[in-house]
N, C-alpha and C positions, 0 to 999 in steps of 0.2 A: 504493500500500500504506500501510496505516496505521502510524504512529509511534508506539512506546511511548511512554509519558508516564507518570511518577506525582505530576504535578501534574492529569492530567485524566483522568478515566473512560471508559469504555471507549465509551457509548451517547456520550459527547463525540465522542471523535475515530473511530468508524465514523456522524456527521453524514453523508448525502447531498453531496456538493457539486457534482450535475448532474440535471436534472429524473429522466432517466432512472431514478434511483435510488432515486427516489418509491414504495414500492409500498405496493397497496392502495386507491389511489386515483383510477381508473380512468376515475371518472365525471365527474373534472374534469381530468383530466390526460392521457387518452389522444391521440391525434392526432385533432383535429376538437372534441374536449372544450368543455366554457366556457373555463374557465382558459386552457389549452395556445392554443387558439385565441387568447384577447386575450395574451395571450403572444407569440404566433406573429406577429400582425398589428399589434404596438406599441402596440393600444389598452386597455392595462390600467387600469383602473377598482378605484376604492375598492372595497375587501372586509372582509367580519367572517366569521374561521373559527370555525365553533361542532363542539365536537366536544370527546368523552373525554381525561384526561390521556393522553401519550404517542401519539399519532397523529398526528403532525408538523405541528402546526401552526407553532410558532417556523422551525423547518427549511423549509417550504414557503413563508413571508415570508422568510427569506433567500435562496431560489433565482430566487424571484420577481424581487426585486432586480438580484441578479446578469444571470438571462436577460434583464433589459431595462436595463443599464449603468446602472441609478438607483442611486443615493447610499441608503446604510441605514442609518435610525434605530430608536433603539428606546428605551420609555418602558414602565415598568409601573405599572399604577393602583394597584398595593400602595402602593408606593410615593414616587409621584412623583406630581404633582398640576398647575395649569394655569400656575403662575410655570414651570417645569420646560419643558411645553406652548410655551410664548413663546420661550423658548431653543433649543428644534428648530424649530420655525417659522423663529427667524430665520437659523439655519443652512440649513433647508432653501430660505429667499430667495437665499441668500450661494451656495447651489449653481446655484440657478436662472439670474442674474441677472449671476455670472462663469463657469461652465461650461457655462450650458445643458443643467443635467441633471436630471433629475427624481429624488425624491425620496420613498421607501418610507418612510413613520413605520409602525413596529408597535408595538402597543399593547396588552402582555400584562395579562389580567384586565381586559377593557375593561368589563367587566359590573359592575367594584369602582367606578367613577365614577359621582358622583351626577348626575343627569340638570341640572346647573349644567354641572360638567365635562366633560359627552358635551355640551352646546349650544358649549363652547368649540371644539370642532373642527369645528362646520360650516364658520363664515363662508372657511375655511380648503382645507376637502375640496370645495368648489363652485367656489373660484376657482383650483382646481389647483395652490397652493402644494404639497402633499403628496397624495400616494398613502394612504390611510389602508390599514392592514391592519391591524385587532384580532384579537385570538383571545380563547376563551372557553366556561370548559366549562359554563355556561347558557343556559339557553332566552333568544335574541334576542328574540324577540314579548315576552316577559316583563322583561329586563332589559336591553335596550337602548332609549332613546327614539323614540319615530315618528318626527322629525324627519331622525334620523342613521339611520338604517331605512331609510326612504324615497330616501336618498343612496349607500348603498351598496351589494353583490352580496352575499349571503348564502350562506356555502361549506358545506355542512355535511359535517363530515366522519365518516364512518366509525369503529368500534374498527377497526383493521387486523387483515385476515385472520389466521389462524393460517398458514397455506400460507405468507404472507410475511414473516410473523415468521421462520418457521423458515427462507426463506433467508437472512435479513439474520445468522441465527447462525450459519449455514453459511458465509456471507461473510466473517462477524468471523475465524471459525478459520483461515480461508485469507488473509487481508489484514492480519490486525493483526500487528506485531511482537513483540508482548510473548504474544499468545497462542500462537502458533509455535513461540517460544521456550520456553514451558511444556510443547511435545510431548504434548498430551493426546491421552490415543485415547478419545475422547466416543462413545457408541453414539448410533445413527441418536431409538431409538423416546426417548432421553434428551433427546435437543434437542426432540424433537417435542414431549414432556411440561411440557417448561419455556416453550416457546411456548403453549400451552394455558391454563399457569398463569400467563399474565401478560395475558391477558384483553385483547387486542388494544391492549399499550403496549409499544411497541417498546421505549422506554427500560426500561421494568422487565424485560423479557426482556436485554437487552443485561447492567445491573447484577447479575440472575440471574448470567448464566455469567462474569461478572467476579467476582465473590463466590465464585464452585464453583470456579474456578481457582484463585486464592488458597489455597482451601482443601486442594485437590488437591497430592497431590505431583507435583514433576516426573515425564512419562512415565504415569502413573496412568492406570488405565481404568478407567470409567465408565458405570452404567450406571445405569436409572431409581430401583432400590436405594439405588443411589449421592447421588441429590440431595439436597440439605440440606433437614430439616423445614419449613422456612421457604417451599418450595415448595408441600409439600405443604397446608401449614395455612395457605394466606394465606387472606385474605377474599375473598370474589367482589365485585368495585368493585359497590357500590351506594350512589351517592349521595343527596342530598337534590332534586336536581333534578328534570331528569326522569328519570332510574331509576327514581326515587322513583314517579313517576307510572306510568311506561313497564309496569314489572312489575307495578305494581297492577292496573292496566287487565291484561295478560295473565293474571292469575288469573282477575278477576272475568270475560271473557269465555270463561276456561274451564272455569271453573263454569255459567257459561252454556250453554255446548253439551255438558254432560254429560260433561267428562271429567276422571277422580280423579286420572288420572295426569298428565298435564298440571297440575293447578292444584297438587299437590304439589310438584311442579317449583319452580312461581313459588313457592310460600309457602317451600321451601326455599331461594328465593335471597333473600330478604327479610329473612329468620332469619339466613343466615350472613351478609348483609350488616350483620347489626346495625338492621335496622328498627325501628321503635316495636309492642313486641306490642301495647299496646292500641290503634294506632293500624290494624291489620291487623283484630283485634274489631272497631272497630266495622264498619270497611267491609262485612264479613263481617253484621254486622248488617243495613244496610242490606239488601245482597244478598237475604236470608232474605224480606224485605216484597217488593223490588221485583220476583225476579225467579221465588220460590217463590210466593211469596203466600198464596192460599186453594189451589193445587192441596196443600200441607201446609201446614198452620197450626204443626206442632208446629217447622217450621225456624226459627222467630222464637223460641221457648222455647229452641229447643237452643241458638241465637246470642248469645242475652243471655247463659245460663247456661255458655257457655264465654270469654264478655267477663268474666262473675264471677271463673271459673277463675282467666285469666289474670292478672287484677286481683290476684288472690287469692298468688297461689306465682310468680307472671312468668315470664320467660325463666333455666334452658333448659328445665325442666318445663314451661314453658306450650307450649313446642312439640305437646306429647301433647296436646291439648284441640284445638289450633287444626286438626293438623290433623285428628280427630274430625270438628270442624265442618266441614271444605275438603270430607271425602269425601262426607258426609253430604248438604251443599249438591250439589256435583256431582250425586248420585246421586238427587236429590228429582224428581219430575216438575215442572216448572216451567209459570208463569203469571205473564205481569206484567198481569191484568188490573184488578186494584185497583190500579196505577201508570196503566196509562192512564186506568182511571175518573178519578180524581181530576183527572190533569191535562187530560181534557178536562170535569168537573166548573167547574172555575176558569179554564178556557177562555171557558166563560158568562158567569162571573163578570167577567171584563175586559169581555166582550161589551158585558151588557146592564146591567151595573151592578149596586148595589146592591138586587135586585126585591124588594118590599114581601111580608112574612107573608101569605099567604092567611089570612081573619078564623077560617076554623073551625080554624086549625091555634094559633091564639094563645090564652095562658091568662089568664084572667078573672082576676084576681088582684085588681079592684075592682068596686063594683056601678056605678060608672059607665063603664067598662071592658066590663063582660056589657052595661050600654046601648048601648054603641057594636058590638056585636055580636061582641064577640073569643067565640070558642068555639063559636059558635053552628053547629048543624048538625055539630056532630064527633060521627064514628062511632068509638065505644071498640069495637076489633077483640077484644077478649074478651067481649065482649056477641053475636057472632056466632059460628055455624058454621065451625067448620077454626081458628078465630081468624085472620081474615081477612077483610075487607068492602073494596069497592071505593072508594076516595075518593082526592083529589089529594092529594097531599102536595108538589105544586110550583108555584112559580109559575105563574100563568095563563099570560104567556107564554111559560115552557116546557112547554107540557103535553105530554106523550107521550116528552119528553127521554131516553134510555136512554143511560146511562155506562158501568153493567159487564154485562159478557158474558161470563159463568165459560169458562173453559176446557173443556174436552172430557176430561179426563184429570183424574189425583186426586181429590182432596176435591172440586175445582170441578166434575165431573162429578156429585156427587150433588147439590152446590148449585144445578146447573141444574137437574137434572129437579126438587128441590125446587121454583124458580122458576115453572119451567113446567105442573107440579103446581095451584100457585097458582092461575096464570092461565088455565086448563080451569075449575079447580072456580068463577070470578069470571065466566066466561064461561058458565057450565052454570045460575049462579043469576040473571041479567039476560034 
C-alpha cells in the first residue's frame, strides 16, 4: 500500500515497482514479448524508449534494473553533459569489476545530446561497461545518430490506454494512504473522464485526482460536474514532433478519401493543440494542386484565398475559413493527375538529360539564328482549323511521351473529351 507523503506526489509514490504493474504495454512486456523475454533470459541489451510524456518510460528503466539485479544510473541530457558521462562510467566499472554487476545508465532526453555527446556512449555501450537505456519523446530516425541507432533496440512506446489509466486511479483510491484517508466517494463515469482527459499520461491522470482531492472536502462526492475546469479545458498534447506530422498526414489522407468529418477531427486537434494556422494553409494548399487538381481548379482559388483569411484575422476566427477549406477539399472530386504528370515529366528529365529544343519550336530572335534554322517549319495553331495542327512539340527522342491523363470525373472529365476531341478532329484531317 502506498505511503502518504507530502514531500512526494501522488503519480510518485503509486510508481510501479514490479513488471506486473506495467500496463498498457503489452507489446513489449507481455510473457514471450521483446523486453519480458530479454528480461526473462538475462540477455538484456541496450534500449532507447521513444514515446509520449507520461507512459512510463523512467519507470520501465527502473524495473528493468531491478528484474535483472543491475546497478541504476541515471543522467539527463538537460542537464548533464559527457564530464558527468565519465563519472557513471566509472562507477559503472567500480560495479563491474568489484561486484560483478551490470549496470542500467538511463539517459533522460537522450535526443537533447548533440551527436558529439551521443558518439560519447558508444565506445562504452559495445564493450558492455553499461546497459544504455534512453528515453525520449522524439522521433529516433530523426534525432538520434546512426551510429548509437544501429547499437541499440528501439522500444516504442505507446500513449497508455485509457482502460488502464483508469485502473491505475482505481488502484491509487484503494492503495494510497492519504487518498483513503480523504474518504472520497468518486463516481465510476468521473474517473473514466479524467482518464480520457489526460491523453494517455499516466502521470497527469494521477496529478489530476491529487489536485481534485485536495480540493475536495473530506467525505465529498463527486461527480463529472464535479471536476475542476482544468480538466475540462486542457489542450489535446500536440506536439512539434511527430504529432506535428502524425495529425497532419491524418487530415491530408482524409481529405483524400472524401471524408469532412474525419478531416474536421484532425484540423480540430491541430487548432486546440495550438498548431501554426498558416502552417495548416499552406498544407491545405498544397493538397488543393496535388490531390484536386484539374478535377476542380476552383480548390487552389479557395486554398490561397483562405491562407489570405487566415493571414489576415488568424486564430480563433481563422478556425471559420480553414475549416471552409477542410470541407470543401474533402468534398471536391479528386485527381492527382497533374502531380503524377509532372513527376513523371522530370522523370525524363533525370532520364535522358538535358534534350536539345526541336529547331521549329525555337525563336529566331537573330537573322543568323532564322540561318541556322531556329523556327523554321513552325505551324502557328491559329493559322489552322479548330486552332489546332499536328506538330511535335517534344523532343525527338521523346516522341509520343504522354504525362497527363485527366481523370474521369470533374472538370478532368471535360478536359478529356476536350483532349480527345482534338485528337479525332488531327486524325480526321491526315
Amino acid at each position: 500500500m502506498s505511503t502518504a507523503s507530502s514531500s512526494r506526489p501522488l503519480a510518485d509514490r503509486m510508481r510501479p515497482t514490479r513488471l506486473e504493474e506495467m500496463l498498457g504495454h503489452e507489446r513489449w512486456l507481455a510473457p514471450g514479448a521483446p523486453v519480458r523475454k530479454a528480461i526473462d533470459e538475462g540477455s538484456l541489451r541496450s534500449m532507447i524508449f521513444w514515446g509520449p510524456p507520461g507512459c512510463g518510460k523512467t519507470t520501465l528503466a527502473r524495473l528493468l534494473a531491478d528484474s535483472t539485479s543491475a546497478a541504476f544510473l541515471s543522467l539527463s541530457a538537460v542537464l548533464d553533459g559527457v564530464k558527468d558521462l565519465r563519472g557513471v562510467i566509472a562507477r559503472a566499472e567500480t560495479h563491474r569489476t568489484m561486484g560483478n554487476q551490470d549496470t542500467v545508465l538511463f539517459v533522460d532526453e537522450i535526443h537533447r545530446w548533440n551527436k558529439a555527446q551521443q558518439d560519447a556512449l558508444l565506445p562504452h555501450v559495445e564493450s558492455g561497461a553499461i546497459i544504455l537505456v534512453g528515453a525520449t519523446t522524439e522521433n529516433p530516425s530523426f534525432q538520434i545518430n546512426a551510429a548509437l541507432r544501429s547499437r541499440v533496440q528501439l522500444v516504442r512506446l505507446e500513449p497508455v490506454p485509457t482502460e488502464a489509466i483508469l485502473q491505475v486511479l482505481e488502484r491509487a483510491l484503494k492503495e494510497d494512504v492519504w487518498l483513503i484517508e480523504r474518504s472520497l466517494n468518486i463516481e465510476h463515469a468521473a474517473l473514466e473522464r479524467m482518464a480520457q482527459a489526460s491523453g494517455g499520461d499516466v502521470r497527469q491522470a494521477l496529478s489530476d485526482l491529487e489536485t481534485m482531492a485536495h480540493a475536495a472536502e473530506r467525505e465529498a462526492h463527486i461527480g463529472v460536474d464535479d471536476l475542476p475546469a482544468l480538466l475540462a479545458d486542457r489542450p489535446v498534447r500536440h506536439d512539434r514532433g511527430d504529432e506535428h506530422f502524425d495529425v497532419m498526414s491524418a487530415l491530408i489522407k482524409s481529405l483524400r478519401g472524401s471524408d469532412p468529418d474525419a478531416a474536421l477531427y484532425w484540423l480540430a486537434r491541430m487548432i486546440d493543440g495550438g498548431e501554426d494556422a498558416a502552417y495548416i494553409a499552406r498544407r491545405l494548399i498544397v493538397f488543393a494542386s496535388e490531390d484536386v487538381g484539374n478535377a476542380d481548379p476552383r480548390a487552389l482559388s479557395m486554398s490561397l484565398d483562405v491562407a489570405h483569411a487566415v493571414e489576415r484575422i488568424g486564430l480563433p476566427e481563422g478556425r471559420i475559413p480553414l475549416a471552409q477549406a477542410v470541407t470543401w477539399l474533402a468534398t471536391c472530386p479528386k485527381s492527382n493527375a497533374s502531380y503524377t504528370a509532372i513527376d513523371a515529366a522530370l522523370a525524363d528529365v533525370k532520364r535522358h538529360g538535358p534534350l536539345p529544343v526541336p529547331l521549329h519550336l525555337r525563336n529566331a530572335r537573330t537573322k543568323e539564328m532564322k540561318a541556322e534554322g531556329y523556327g523554321v517549319n513552325y505551324r502557328y495553331p491559329h493559322d489552322h482549323p479548330d486552332r489546332i495542327v499536328s506538330q511535335d512539340y517534344l523532343p525527338k527522342r521523346l516522341h509520343g511521351a504522354r504525362y497527363y491523363s485527366p481523370a474521369e470525373h470533374g472538370e478532368e472529365k471535360v478536359i478529356g473529351a476536350r483532349m480527345a476531341w482534338w485528337a479525332r478532329r488531327l486524325q480526321e484531317r491526315d
